[in-house]
C-alpha positions in Angstrom: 122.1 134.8 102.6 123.3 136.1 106.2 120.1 136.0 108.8 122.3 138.6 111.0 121.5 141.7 109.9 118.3 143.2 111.5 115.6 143.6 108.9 113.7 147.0 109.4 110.1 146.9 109.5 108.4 148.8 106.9 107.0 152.1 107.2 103.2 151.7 107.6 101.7 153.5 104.6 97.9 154.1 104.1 97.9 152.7 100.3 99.5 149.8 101.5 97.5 146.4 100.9 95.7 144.5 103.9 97.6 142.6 106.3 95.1 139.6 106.2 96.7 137.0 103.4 95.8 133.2 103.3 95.6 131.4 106.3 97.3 133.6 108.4 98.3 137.7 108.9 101.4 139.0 108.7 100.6 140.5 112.4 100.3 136.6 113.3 103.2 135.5 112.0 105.4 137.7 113.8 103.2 136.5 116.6 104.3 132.4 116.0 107.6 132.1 118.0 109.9 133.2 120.3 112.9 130.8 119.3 116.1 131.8 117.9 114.9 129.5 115.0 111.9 131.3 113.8 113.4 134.7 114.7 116.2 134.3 112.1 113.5 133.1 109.7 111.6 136.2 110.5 114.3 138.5 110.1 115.5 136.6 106.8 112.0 137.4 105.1 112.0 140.8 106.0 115.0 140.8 104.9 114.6 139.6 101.3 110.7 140.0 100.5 111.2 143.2 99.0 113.7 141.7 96.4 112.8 138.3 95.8 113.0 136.7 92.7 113.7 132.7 93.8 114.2 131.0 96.9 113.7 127.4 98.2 111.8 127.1 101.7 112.5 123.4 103.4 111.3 121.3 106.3 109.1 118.6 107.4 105.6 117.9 106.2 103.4 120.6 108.6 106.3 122.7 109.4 104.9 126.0 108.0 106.2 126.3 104.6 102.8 127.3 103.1 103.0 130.1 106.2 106.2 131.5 105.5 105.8 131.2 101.6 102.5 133.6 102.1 104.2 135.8 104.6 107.1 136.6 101.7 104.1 137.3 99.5 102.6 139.8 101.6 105.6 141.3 101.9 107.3 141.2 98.4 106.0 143.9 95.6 103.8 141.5 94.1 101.5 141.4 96.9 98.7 142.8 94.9 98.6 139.4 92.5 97.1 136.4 93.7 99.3 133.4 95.4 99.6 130.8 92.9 100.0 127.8 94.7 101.1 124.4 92.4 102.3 120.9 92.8 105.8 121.4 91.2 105.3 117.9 89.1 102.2 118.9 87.6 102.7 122.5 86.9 105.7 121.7 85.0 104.5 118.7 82.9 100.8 121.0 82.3 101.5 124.4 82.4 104.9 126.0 82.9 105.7 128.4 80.1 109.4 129.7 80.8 109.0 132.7 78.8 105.1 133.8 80.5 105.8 133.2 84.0 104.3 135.8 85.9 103.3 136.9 89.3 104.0 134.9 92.8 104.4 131.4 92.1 105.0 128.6 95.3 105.9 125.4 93.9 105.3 122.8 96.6 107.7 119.3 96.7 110.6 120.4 94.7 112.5 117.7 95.8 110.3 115.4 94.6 111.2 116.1 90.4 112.5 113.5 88.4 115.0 114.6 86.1 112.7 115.7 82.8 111.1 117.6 85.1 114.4 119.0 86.7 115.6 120.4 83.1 112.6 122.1 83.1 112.7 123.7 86.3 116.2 125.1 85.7 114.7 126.5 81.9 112.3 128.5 83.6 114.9 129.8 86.6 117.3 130.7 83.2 114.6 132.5 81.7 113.7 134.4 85.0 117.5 135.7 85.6 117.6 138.7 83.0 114.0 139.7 84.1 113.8 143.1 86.7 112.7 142.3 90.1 108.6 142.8 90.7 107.7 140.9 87.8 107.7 137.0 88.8 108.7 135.2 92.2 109.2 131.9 92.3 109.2 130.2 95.9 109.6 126.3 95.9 108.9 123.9 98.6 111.0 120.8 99.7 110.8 118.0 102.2 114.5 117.7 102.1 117.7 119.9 102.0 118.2 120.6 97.7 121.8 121.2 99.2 122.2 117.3 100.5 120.0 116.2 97.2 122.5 117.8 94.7 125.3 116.1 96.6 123.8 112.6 96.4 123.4 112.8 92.7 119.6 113.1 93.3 118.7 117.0 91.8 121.3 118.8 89.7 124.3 121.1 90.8 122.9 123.9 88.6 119.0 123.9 89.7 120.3 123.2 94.0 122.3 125.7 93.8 119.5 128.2 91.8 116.8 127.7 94.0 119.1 127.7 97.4 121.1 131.4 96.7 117.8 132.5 99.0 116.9 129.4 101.3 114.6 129.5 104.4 115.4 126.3 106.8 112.2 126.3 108.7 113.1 124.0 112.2 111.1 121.2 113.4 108.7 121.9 115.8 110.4 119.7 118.8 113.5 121.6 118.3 111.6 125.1 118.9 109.3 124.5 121.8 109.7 128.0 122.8 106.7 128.5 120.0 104.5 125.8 121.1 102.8 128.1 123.8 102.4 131.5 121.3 101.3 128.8 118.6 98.9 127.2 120.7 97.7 130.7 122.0 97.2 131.6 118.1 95.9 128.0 116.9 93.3 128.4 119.8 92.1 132.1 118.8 91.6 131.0 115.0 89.5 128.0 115.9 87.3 129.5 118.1 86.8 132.1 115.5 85.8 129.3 113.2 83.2 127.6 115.1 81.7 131.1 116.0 83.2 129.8 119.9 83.8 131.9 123.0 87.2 132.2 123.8 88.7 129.3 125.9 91.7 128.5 128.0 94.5 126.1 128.6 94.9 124.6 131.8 98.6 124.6 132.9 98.7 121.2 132.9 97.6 120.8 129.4 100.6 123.2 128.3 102.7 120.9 129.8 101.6 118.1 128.0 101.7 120.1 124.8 105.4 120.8 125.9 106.3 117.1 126.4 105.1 115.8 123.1 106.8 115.1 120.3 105.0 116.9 117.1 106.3 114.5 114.3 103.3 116.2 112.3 104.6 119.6 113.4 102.3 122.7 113.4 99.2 120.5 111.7 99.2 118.3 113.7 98.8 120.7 116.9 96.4 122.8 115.4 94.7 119.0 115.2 94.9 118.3 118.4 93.7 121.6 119.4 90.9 121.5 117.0 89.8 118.0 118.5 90.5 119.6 122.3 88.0 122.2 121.5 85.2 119.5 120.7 85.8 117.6 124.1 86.1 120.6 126.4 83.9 121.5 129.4 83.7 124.6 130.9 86.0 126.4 128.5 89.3 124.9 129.7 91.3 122.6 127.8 92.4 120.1 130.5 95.0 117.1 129.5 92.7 114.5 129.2 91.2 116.3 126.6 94.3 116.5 124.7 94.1 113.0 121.8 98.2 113.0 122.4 100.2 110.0 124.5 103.6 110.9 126.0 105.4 107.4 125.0 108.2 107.7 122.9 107.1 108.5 119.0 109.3 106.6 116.6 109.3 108.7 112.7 109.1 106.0 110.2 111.9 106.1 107.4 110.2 108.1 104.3 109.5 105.4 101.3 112.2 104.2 99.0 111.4 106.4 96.3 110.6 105.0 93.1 113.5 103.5 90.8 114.2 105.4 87.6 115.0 104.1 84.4 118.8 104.9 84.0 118.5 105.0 80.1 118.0 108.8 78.4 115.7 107.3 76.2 114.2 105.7 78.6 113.7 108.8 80.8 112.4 111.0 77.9 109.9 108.7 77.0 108.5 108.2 80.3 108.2 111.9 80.8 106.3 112.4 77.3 103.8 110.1 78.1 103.5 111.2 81.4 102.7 115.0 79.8 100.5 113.4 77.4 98.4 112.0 80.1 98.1 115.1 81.9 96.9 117.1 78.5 94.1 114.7 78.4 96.0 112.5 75.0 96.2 116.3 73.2 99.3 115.6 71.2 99.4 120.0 69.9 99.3 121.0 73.7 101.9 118.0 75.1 103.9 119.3 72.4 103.7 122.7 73.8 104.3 122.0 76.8 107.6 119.9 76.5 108.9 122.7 73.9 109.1 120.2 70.9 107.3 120.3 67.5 104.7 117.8 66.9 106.7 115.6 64.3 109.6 115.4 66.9 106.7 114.2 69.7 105.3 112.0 67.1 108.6 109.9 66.4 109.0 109.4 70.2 105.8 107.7 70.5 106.1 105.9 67.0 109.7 104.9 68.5 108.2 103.4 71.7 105.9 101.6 69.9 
């Protein structure tokens, strides 16, 4: 979906819902950056909220995919219903009912569904399409680009290109340091608040620092730091040496080889059951729910394994 067009904001109307959502307001959020980056994602959700049904949000762990998954809720017609916030693998294998989803539902690590659990995911998507717009949302999370996935052979065509007809790309933040200083402003504000704490400052030195470092952990990891600043402060100034950050050269560790899958379908399938069967506590009539099999059929897969 195009990010040029200028989103309009919203007529403010008195039976509207509260701004305050989650961790963070929708006044906030607009608040975050000044980069080109974030701007497009800003005008992309207002864009799109009002009309979502699915969309994929990717970046790195700490990013703000939580942030911008709560913004869209605020902002979609569901904001009324509570933010259902699920591991993708577990709500799948436990709970997902393709023909009962309801509400705003953010599925977080996507990208990390072996392929049962992909064939499920695309059964619920399939059962979503002929549904009107307001009913359910589904929002899912990824560490990686679906896009790239699907063309390695690692997530299916169908279920990439699904969950990616609305995707939000959320930049790194070393490659938008034009929102370290609002973020930090922001970060600084909400902590304080916590710890019941006058407001404090940062000392222009101390931005700079904040400038020069790398963020591998992203927006966590800087509310971290801030958090830790806070702590060590004197005077109400957050000075550099108060900052727990070093300026040498941080190298990101290549992400874990992830697991090897059996290549056989039988194979697969049986993994998967057991897998479901564990998570329903050894309940044979709710795994068998769940996977959208009768109980005989259940019952010769695990008579077949052993």
């Amino acid at each position: 979906m195009s990010t040029e067009t200028a989103a309009r904001e919203p007529e403010a109307q008195s039976s509207a819902p509260s701004e305050e959502y989650g961790e963070w307001s929708t006044s906030e959020f607009a608040r975050m950056g000044a980069s080109p980056g974030w701007r497009r994602l800003q005008v992309q959700a207002n864009l799109v909220a009002p009309h979502l049904r699915v969309a994929a949000i990717e970046g790195e762990q700490g990013a703000g995919k939580q942030t911008l998954a709560r913004y869209l809720h605020a902002r979609s017609p569901l904001a009324h219903t509570e933010f259902q916030r699920r591991d993708a693998r577990e709500w799948l294998a436990t709970e997902a009912d393709r023909h009962a989803l309801a509400g705003f539902l953010y599925l977080e690590r996507a990208d990390l569904l072996a392929a049962p659990g992909q064939y499920l995911l695309l059964g619920v998507l399939k059962a979503m399409q002929d549904r009107p717009v307001g009913r359910a949302v589904l929002v899912a999370s990824s560490e990686s680009s679906l896009r790239y996935m699907a063309a390695r052979g690692l997530l299916m065509p169908d279920l990439a290109f699904r969950l990616t007809a609305v995707r939000f790309s959320i930049p790194p933040l070393r490659q938008r340091r034009e929102d370290i200083a609002p973020l930090a402003r922001i970060l600084l504000d909400r902590i304080c608040a916590r710890y019941r704490h006058r407001p404090v400052t940062l000392a222009p030195a101390a931005m700079t620092r904040l400038l020069q470092h790398a963020w591998l952990g992203n927006v966590r990891e800087l509310e971290s730091v801030l958090e830790a600043a806070l702590l060590e402060m004197d005077e109400g100034v957050i000075r550099p040496g108060d900052l727990a950050i070093s300026l040498e050269p941080e190298v990101k560790q290549a992400p874990a080889a992830p697991e090897t899958e059996p290549l056989n379908l039988d194979a697969v399938i049986r993994r998967h059951v057991n897998r479901v069967l564990e998570l329903s506590r050894g309940n044979k009539v709710r795994a068998a729910r769940q996977l959208g099999i009768s109980r005989s059929t259940l019952y010769r897969i695990l008579d077949h394994e052993s």
